[in-house]
Residue, then its C-alpha position, 0 to 999 in steps of 0.5 A: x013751322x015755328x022757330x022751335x020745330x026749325x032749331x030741332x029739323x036744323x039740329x037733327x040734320x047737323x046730326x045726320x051730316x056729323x054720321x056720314x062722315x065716317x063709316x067706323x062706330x063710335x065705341x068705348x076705348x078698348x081696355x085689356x083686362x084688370x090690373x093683379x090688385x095683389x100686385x099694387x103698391x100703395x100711394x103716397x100722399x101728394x104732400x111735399x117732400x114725398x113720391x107719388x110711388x114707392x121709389x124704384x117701381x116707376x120707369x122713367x127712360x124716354x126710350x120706354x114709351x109703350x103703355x098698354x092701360x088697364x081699364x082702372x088706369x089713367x094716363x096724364x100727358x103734359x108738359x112742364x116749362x118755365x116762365x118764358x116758355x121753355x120746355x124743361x127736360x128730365x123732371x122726375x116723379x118726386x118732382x110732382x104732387x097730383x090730386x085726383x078728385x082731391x085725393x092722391x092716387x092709389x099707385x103710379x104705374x109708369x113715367x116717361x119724358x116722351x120725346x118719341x112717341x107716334x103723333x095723331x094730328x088734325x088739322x082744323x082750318x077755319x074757312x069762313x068768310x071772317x078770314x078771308x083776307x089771311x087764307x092764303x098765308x094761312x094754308x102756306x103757313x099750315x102746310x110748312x107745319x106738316x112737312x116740318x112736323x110729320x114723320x112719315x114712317x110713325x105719324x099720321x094726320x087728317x085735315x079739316x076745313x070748317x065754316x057752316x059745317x066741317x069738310x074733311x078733304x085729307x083723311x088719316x094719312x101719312x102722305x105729305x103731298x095728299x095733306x098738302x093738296x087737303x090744305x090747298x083744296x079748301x076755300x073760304x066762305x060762310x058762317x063759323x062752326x067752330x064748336x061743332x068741327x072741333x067736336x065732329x074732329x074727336x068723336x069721328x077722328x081721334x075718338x077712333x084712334x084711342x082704340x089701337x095698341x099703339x100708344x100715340x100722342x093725340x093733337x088738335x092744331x085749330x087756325x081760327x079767330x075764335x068767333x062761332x054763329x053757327x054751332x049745334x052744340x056748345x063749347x062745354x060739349x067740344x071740350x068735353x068730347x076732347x077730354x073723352x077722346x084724350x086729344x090735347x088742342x093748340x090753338x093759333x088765332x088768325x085775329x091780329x088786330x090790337x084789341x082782344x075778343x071774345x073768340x080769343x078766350x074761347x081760343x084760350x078756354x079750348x087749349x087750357x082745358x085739354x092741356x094744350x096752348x093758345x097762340x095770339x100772333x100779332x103779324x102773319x110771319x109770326x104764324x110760323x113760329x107758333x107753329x115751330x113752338x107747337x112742333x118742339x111741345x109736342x115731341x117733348x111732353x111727359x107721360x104718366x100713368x096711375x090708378x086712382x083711389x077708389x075707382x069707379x066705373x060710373x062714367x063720370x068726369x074726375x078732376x085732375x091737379x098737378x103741380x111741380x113742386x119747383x114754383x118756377x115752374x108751370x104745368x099744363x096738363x088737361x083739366x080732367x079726364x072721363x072714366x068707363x062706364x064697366x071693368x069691360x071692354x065694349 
């Protein structure tokens, strides 16, 4: 067999492992019907001084966090701090300029500051044999994170542990000790998929999520140097299937030596994409507070929602620009989002 039939056997077998992984198909997100189009109220443009809605038509209490989307409707999570990384609370829509394609929306149906809402948490611990020497600090570190994060009666989380190829060993669950025991069971060794375990964990697991009427806050937690030699497919790709399945990555990076490398700017590249953040602790204590900085973002984030103008059902990847007006301040947000191929629900 040449080299080109065996990357093909090798790809096509990924494949068949990535599908039995779960047993739920993978489909389209469920969407209720169109918006009343006579009910619309114009948008304004993006430019300073003005709303991106009519004054008064926009919700802002942070008591309020159930959003049903329409299919022609987006939902923008992000969150707002300054320059030393602090979260800034009670920002209102005046407060913004968003762009979509270029163009300002053609109305914004909601904003919230969400400090509430229900939390979808994977957990994607590398287990390869490049980390071996921190695995232990980084499973008592990992499940720390949970029993502080997780709030049984609302939130739920899966672990995920990856070298050659991803191992779900604690499927969606709101069972601390069932999580714990995930975290505890993996072992290290072998290679590093690192691209196919983060796209295996949003088509097969947040994917899925998006379906529900539930609205819920979708997070990657990624403990990893960064490094991938076994992939079948490409970072673009992870990123992508994150951007479909609206799933924002933090990513904790386990290389603590001095001299930065290239898993550190795909560490970067796969949270600054999807809105989320990267974290480069120089000692293993310093671990814990990564994972206290994640905490506090992740139940302190805001949420829009808008119609773009000129919508189309093409499938198509539109780019997103938000910016807060106050330069003091900075704004992550994902860099885009992939729009439904029909005005129905599949």
């Amino acid at each position: 067999m040449n080299q080109s039939s065996t990357s093909w056997t090798r790809r096509w077998g990924w494949w068949i492992t990535c599908a039995l992984l779960v047993t739920v198909p993978v489909t389209a997100k469920a969407v209720k019907k169109k918006a009343d189009q006579a009910q619309a109220q114009p948008a304004q443009a993006g430019a300073k001084g003005q709303t991106l809605a009519q004054p008064g038509q926009v919700p802002t209490d942070v008591n309020t966090p159930t959003i049903h989307l329409n299919v022609n409707e987006v939902e923008l999570i992000f969150t707002v701090t300054n320059r030393q990384g602090r979260y800034i609370p009670n920002l209102k829509l005046s407060d913004f300029a968003l762009l979509d394609d270029r163009r300002a929306p053609q109305r914004v149906t909601s904003f919230h500051q969400q400090i509430n809402l229900p939390l979808r948490v994977g957990l994607l611990i590398d287990t390869s044999t490049s980390i071996r020497s921190r695995f232990q600090f980084e499973q008592h570190a990992a499940i720390d994170f949970l029993l502080q994060i997780l709030r049984p009666r609302s939130d739920r989380a899966f672990v995920m542990g990856f070298d050659v190829t991803p191992n779900v060993t604690a499927n969606w669950t709101n069972d601390l000790d069932a999580l714990e025991s995930g975290v505890n069971d993996l072992s290290p060794g072998g290679g590093t998929a690192l691209y196919d375990a983060v796209y295996t964990a949003c088509r097969y697991k947040m994917l899925p999520e998006s379906r529900g009427r539930e609205p819920v806050r979708k997070a990657i937690i990624l403990i990893s140097d960064g490094n991938d030699n076994q992939s079948r497919v490409y970072l673009s790709e992870a990123i992508q299937e994150c951007e479909r399945s609206g799933t924002i990555i933090y990513a904790v990076s386990t290389n603590w030596t001095p001299s930065r490398g290239p898993g550190d700017k795909v560490m970067t590249e796969l949270a600054d994409d999807t809105g989320g953040q990267a974290f480069f602790p120089d000692i293993e204590e310093n671990m814990s507070k990564s994972f206290a900085s994640i905490e506090t973002e992740l139940r302190s984030q805001y949420a829009l929602t808008y119609t773009p103008a000129d919508f189309k059902y093409d499938g198509s990847f539109h780019t997103v620009y938000l910016y807060c007006y106050d330069r003091r301040y900075h704004v992550r947000v994902q860099k885009g989002y992939f729009a439904p191929r029909s005005a129905t629900a599949e």
